[in-house]
C-alpha positions in Angstrom: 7.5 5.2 -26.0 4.4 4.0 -24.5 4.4 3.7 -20.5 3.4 0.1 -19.2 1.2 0.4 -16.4 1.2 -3.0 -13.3 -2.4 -1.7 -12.6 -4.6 1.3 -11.5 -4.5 1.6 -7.7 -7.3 1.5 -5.3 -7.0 1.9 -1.5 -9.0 -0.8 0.7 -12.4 0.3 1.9 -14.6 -1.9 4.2 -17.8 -3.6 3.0 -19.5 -0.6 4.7 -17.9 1.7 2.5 -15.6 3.1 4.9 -12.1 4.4 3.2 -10.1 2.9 6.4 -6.9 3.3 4.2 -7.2 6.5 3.0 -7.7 7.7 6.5 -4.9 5.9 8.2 -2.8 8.0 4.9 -4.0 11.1 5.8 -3.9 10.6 9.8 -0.2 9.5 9.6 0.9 12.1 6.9 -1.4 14.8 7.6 -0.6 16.4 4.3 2.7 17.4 4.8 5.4 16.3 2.5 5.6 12.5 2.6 2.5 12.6 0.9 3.8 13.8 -2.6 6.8 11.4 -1.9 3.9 8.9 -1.2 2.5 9.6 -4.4 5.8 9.1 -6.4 6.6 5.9 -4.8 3.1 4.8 -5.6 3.5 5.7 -9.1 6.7 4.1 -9.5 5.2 0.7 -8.6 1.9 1.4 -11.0 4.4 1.8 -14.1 7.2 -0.7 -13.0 9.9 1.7 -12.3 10.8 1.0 -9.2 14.1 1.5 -7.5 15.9 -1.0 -5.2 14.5 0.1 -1.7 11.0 0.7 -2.8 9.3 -2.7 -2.3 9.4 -6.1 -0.7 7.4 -9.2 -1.2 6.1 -10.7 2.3 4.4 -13.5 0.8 1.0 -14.7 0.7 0.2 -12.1 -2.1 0.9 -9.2 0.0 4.0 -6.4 -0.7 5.4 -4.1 1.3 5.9 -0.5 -0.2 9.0 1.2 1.7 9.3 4.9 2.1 11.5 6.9 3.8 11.7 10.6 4.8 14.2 12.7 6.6 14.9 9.6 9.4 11.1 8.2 9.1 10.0 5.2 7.7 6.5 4.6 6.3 4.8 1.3 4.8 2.0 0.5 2.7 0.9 -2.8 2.4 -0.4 -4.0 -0.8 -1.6 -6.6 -2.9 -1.4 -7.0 -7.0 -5.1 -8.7 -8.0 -6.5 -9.0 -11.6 -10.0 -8.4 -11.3 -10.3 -8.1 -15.2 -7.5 -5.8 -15.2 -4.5 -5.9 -13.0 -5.5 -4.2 -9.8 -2.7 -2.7 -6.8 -5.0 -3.0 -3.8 -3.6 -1.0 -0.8 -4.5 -2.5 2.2 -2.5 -0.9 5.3 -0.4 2.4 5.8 1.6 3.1 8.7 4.3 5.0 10.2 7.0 2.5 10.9 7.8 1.6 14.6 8.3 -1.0 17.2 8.1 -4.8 15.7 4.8 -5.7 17.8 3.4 -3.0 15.7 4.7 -3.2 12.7 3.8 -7.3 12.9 -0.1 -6.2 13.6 -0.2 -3.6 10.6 0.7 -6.9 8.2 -1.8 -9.2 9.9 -4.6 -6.0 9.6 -3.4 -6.2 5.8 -3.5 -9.6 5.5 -7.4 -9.9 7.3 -8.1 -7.4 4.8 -7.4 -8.9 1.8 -8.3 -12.0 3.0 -12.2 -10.5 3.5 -11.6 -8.4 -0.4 -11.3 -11.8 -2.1 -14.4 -13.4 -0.3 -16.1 -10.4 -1.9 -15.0 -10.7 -5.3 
């Protein structure tokens, strides 16, 4: 059975080349074991196989991917572009917390994907 794929992901970087989203992954995770969880959760939406819990559409074009481990909660925010080929940009990752902050992580996501499309 051949495995459908949404897209290939790519994390957000800024038109200076900086990886601002892979940072803000490995700042808030620091390689400890969300990370492979991360990874699964990511793959799960890449090949459609995702469970109940795992995402949620904000509007506007952006998701929210939901993770949860041992009483944290972490979100990445992403958008699904075709640019050719389907394309799951990751725009924001943070470690869930008060609503003022949560609030500003999905306007940083949304300013970011806002500035991806004028460069496309």
């Amino acid at each position: 059975m051949e495995e459908r794929s949404k897209g290939k992901w790519r994390l957000y970087a800024t038109p200076a080349g900086a990886d601002v989203v892979s940072k803000e992954i490995r700042e808030v995770l620091q390689g400890k074991p969300p990370a492979i969880e991360l990874g699964h959760l990511m793959w799960r939406i890449e090949h459609e196989q995702v469970m109940d819990r795992d995402v949620r559409t904000l509007g506007r074009g952006l998701s929210e991917a939901r993770l949860s481990y041992r009483g944290d909660e972490y979100r990445l925010y992403y958008a699904v572009l075709t640019d050719g080929e389907h394309l799951l940009l990751g725009l924001k990752f943070h470690k869930k917390g008060s609503r003022g902050a949560q609030d500003r992580a999905i306007e940083t996501a949304r300013d970011r994907l806002a500035e991806w499309q004028r460069r496309i």
